[in-house]
C-alpha positions in Angstrom: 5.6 -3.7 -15.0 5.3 -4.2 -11.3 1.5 -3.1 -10.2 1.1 -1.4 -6.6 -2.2 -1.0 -4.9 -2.6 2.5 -2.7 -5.3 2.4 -0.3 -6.3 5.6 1.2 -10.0 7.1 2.0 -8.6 11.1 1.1 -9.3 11.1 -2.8 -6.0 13.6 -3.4 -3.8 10.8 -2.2 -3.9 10.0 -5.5 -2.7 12.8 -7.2 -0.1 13.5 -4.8 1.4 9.8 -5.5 0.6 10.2 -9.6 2.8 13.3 -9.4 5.5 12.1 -7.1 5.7 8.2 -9.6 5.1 10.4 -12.6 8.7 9.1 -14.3 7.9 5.3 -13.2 5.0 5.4 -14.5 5.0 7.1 -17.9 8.6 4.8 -18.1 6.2 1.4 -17.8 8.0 0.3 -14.5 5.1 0.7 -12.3 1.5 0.6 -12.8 -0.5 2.7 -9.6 -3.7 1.2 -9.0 -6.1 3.2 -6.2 -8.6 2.2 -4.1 -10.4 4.3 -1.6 -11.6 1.9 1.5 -10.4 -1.4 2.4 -13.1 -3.1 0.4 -12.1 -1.7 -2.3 -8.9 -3.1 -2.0 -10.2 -6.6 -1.4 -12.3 -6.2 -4.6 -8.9 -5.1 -6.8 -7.1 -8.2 -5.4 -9.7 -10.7 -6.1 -10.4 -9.3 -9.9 -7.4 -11.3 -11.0 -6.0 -14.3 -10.1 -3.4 -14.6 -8.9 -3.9 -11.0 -8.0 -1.1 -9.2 -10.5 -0.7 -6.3 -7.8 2.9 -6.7 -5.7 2.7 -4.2 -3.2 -0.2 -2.5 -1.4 0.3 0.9 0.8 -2.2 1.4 2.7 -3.5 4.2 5.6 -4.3 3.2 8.6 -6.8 4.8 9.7 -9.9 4.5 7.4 -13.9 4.5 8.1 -15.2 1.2 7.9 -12.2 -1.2 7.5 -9.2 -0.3 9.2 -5.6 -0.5 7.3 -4.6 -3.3 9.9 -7.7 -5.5 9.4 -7.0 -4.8 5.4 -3.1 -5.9 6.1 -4.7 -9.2 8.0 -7.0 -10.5 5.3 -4.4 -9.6 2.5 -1.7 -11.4 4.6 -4.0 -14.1 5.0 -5.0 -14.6 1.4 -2.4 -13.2 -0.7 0.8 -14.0 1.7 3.7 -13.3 -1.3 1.5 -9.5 -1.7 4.2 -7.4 0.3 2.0 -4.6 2.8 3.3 -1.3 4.2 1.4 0.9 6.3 1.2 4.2 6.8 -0.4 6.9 9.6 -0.7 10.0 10.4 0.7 9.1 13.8 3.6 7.1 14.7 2.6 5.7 17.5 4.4 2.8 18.8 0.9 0.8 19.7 -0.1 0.5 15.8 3.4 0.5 14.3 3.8 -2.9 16.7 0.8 -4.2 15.1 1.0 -3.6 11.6 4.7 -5.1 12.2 3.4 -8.2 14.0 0.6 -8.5 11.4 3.1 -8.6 8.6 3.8 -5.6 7.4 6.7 -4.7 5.7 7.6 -1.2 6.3 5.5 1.5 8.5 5.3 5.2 7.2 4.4 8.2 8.5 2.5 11.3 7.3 3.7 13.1 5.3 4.9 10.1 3.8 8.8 10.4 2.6 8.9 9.4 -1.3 12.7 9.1 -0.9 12.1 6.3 1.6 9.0 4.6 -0.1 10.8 4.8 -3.8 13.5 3.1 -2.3 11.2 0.6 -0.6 9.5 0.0 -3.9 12.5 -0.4 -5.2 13.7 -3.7 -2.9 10.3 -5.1 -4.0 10.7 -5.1 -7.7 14.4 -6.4 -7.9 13.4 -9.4 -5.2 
């Protein structure tokens, strides 16, 4: 079971992505694990070692820390843990940083599932 981490300070962003991985999920090929500010996040990875999460998708834009300083100290710790970002904005400035920070893949809102299935996808069969 591959274990993705979704980091996102607006609560229903985990509904929407429990109803749009429903099938994975309730097949046993992914496990969708939420946290709501980058802390959060940092607190998931650390609970296990080596952290058992894969993937992380995380906003951008969140009080407190910010989706590219989350994406630096994951990067920078946990360098196999692939990182996509996402915005509400795709603007080229923080799409050239999350990119040069390590980030695998850069989404915008609303996010296309096709595209981040397909993404999720790539990352399990590596």
């Amino acid at each position: 079971m591959t274990k993705i981490l979704i980091v996102d300070d607006e609560r229903d962003v985990e509904l929407l992505f429990r109803q749009k991985f429903r099938k994975e999920v309730r097949s046993g090929l992914l496990e969708l694990v939420f946290a709501f500010s980058g802390d959060d996040a940092l607190k998931v990875l650390d609970s296990k070692n080596p952290p058992e999460v894969v993937y992380v998708f995380s906003d951008i834009n969140m009080p407190g820390m910010t989706g590219l300083e989350l994406l630096e100290k994951v990067k920078s710790q946990y360098p196999l843990i692939s990182v996509s970002m996402i915005s509400a904005y795709g603007d080229t400035e923080n799409y050239k940083k999350a990119m040069d920070s390590g980030a695998k893949e850069f989404f915008t809102k609303p996010i296309d599932f096709d595209s981040l299935r397909k993404e999720i996808g790539r990352i399990i069969n590596q």
